[in-house]
N, C-alpha and C positions, 0 to 999 in steps of 0.2 A: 504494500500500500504506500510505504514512502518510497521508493524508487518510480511510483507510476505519478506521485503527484510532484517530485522530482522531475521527471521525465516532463510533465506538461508545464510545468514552469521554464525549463530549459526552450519548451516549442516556441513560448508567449515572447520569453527573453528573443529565442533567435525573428519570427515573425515581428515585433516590436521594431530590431534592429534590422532589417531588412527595410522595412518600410519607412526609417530612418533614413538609411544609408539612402535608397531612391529618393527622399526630397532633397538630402543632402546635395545628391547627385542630380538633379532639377535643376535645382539654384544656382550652380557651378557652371552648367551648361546653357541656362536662356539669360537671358538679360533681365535685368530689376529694373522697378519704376525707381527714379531718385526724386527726392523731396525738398534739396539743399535748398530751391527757390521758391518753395511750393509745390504742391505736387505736380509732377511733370505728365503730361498728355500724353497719349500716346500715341507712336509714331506712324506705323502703317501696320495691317492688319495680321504679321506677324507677331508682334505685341499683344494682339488681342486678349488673349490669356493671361497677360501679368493683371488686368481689369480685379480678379476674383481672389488675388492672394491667395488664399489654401483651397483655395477650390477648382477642383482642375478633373477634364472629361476622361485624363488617365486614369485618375483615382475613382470615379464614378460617384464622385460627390456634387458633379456639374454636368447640367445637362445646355446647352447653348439651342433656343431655339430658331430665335432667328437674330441678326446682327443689325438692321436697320429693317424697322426698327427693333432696340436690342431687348429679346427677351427671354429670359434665363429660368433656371429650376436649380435650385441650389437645395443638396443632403446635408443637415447636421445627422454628424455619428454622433449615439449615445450606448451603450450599454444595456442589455436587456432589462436589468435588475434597476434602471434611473425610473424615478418618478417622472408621474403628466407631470408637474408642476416642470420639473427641469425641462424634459423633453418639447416642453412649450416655451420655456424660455429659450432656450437654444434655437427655435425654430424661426422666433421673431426678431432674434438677435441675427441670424445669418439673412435675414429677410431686409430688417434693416442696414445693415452693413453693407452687405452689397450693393443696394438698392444709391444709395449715397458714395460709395467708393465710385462706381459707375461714371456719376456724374464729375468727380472731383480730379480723375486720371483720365477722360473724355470727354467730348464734344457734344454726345447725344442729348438730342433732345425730348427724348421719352426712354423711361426706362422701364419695365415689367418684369416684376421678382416674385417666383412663386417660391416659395422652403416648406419643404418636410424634412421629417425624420427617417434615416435607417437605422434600425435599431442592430447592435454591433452583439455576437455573440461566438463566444468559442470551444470549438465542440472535437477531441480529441487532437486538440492542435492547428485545428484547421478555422479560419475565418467565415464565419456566416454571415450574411449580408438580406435584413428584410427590408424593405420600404414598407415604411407605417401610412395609413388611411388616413391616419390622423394624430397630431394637430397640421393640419396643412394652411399658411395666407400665400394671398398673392395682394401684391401693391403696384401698380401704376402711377408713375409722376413722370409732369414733364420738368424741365431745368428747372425754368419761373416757381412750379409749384415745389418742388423740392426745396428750393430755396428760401421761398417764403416760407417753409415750414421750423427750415433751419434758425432762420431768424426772428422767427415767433418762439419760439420752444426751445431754443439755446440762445449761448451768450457767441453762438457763429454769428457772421456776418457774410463769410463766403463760403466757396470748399473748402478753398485753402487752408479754413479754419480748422479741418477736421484732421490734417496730419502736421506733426512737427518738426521743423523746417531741418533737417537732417539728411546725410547719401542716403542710410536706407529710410523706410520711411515706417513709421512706426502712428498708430493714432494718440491721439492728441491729450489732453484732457477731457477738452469741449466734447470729442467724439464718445471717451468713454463715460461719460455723465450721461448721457443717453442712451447707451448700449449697455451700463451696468447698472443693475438698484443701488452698489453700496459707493457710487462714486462721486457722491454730492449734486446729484445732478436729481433733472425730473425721471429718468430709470426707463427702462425697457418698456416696460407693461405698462407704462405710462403715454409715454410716447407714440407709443404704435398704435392708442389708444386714440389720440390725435390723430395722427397723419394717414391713419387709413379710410378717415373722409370722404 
């Protein structure tokens, strides 16, 4: 019995690490948005995947449906055993984040973000993968409304607000006072509470 749960903790360590090692190995090999001046546009549609930070159509955590105009399906992984409470949060945090990363490293002028859940589970070493019915949103904004929302409901005044002015680019304050409850700000389930109007 402890050699078998030995054994699956070695699978979880080595799967962990592999799946490491390939973002490692991502990052290494595409190019990064830089922030130094604000966050920088992107360039031509080669780029178009740095848009979603960890969300990428390899991993099957992004679905791209169309690109102009740009509308997207983004997976939060969670664990089988997380609560609705998290599994909803996580849903409208990846809902909003993209939803606004979109506009702030692009030009578009409408953006449509639909997030669900796949619930992450592992079964003699090996990775399971479900997509949950639910909690599933979807948001539509265009720039204007995205931005009036920023600056109604945060202390942003532009995108640029939402990352800090650094090579790589890391969110803000501003950004996470909206995307987290404990970060002084109006919080997730607040917010989305708002802007899905």
């Amino acid at each position: 019995m402890k050699c078998k749960s030995i054994f699956c903790l070695c699978i979880l360590a080595i799967a962990s690490f592999s799946s490491s090692a390939e973002v490692l190995k991502r990052r290494q090999t595409q190019p990064e948005l830089t922030c130094l001046n604000g966050p920088a546009k992107i360039k031509d549609e080669s780029e178009f995947n740095l848009l979603f930070g960890d969300y990428t159509e390899e991993d099957g955590n992004l679905e791209i449906i169309s690109r102009k105009p740009l509308k997207i399906h983004v997976y939060s992984e969670v664990f089988a055993n997380e609560s609705t409470e998290v599994k909803d949060l996580l849903a409208k945090k990846a809902l909003i984040s993209n939803t606004y990363r979109a506009f702030a490293f692009s030009d578009a002028d409408k953006v449509t973000v639909t997030s669900s859940v796949n619930e992450i589970s592992i079964t003699n070493g090996v990775k399971n993968v479900t997509q949950l019915k639910s909690p599933i949103y979807t948001l539509s904004k265009t720039r204007d409304q995205a931005l009036s929302d920023l600056r109604k409901f945060t202390s942003a005044k532009s995108f640029n607000d939402l990352f800090d002015k650094a090579q790589t680019c890391q969110m803000s304050s501003v950004f996470k006072q909206f995307l987290y409850d404990d970060q002084g700000g109006v919080g997730i389930s607040k917010f989305y509470k708002q802007v899905k109007k």
